[in-house]
C-alpha positions as CSV (number, residue, x, y, z in Angstrom):
1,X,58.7,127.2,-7.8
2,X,55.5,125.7,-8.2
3,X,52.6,127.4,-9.3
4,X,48.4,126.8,-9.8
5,X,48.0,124.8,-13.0
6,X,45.0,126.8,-13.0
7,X,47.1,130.1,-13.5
8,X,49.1,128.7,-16.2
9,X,46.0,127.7,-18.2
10,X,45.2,131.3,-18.0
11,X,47.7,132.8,-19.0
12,X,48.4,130.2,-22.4
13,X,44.3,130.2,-23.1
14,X,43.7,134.0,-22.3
15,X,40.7,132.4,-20.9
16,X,39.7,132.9,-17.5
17,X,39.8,129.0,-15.4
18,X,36.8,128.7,-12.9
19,X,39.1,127.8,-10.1
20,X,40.9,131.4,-10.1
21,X,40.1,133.4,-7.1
22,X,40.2,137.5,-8.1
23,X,43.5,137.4,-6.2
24,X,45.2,134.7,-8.2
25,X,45.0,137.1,-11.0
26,X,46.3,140.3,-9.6
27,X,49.8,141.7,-10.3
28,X,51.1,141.0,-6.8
29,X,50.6,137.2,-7.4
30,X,51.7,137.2,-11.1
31,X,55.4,139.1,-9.7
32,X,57.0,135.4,-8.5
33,X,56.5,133.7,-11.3
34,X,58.0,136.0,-13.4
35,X,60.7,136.8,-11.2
36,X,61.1,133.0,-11.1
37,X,61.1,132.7,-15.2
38,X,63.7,135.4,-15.2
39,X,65.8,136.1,-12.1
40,X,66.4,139.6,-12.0
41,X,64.2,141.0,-14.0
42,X,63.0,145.0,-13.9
43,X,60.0,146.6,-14.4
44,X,59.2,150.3,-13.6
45,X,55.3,150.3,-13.6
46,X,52.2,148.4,-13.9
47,X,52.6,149.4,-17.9
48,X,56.1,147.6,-17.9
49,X,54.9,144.6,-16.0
50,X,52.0,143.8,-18.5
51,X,55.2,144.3,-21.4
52,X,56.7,141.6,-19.7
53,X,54.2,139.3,-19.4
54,X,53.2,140.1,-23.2
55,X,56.4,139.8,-24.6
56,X,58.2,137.5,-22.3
57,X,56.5,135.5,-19.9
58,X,53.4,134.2,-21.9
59,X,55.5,133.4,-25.0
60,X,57.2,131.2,-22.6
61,X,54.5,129.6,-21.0
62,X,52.9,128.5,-24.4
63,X,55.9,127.4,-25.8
64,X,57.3,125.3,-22.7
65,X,53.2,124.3,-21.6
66,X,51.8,123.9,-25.2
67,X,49.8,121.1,-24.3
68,X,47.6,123.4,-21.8
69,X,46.4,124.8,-25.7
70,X,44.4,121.6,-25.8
71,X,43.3,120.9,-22.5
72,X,40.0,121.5,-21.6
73,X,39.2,123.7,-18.6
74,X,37.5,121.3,-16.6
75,X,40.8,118.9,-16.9
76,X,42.3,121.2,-14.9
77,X,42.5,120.5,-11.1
78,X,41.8,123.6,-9.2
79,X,44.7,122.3,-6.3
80,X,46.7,121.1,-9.3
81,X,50.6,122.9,-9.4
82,X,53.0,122.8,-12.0
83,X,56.9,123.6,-11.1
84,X,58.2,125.7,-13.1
85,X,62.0,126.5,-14.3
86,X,64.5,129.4,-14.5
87,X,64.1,130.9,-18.5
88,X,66.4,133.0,-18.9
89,X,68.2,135.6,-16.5
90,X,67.7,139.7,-16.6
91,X,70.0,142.1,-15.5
92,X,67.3,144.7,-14.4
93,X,66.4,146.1,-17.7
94,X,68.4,144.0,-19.7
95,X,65.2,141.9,-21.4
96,X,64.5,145.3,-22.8
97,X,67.9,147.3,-23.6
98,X,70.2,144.3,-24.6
99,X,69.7,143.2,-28.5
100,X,72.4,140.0,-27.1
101,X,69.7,139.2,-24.1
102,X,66.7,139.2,-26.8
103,X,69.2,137.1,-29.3
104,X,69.1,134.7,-26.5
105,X,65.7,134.5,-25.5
106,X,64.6,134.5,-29.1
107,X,67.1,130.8,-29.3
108,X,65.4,129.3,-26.5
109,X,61.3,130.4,-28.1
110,X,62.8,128.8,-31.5
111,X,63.9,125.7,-29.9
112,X,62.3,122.9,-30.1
């Protein structure tokens, strides 16, 4: 899947990039890309998608986009798109009731 470069930046510099429109930020098109990080993942409510993003998704992004830390904003190409690749998959609530799916996630965050 490929996503804004733009949106990525976000996300890793909890900065907001120029080039975002108010609808590249909403929950609606945040939902592919984490379903696209993590196939099958649940959520029940707007509470449990931002958990998600905090505790999955962004770790992710700033460990597997670390250089996006150092890029300046204006580097980034408002058409620019990055692909981006399957994490880890989630049985429904798995990322949150399974101390063997957290084990796992934890391996690949640690990796180098």
């Amino acid at each position: 899947m490929k996503v804004k470069t733009a949106v990525l930046w976000w996300l890793v510099n909890n900065k907001e990039h120029e080039s975002l429109t108010d609808k590249d930020k909403t929950i609606e098109a945040l939902m592919p890309l984490v379903e696209a990080l993590f196939p099958g993942i649940n959520y029940y409510s707007i509470t449990g998608f931002s958990q998600v993003m905090r505790d999955c998704v962004i770790p992710v992004l700033k460990k597997r986009f670390s250089e996006l830390l150092t890029t300046p904003a204006e580097a980034i190409k408002p058409k620019a798109t990055t692909e981006i690749a399957k994490v880890l998959p989630s049985k429904g609530y798995e990322w949150q009731e399974s101390t063997k799916w957290r084990s796992k996630f934890e391996k690949i965050l640690a990796a180098a």
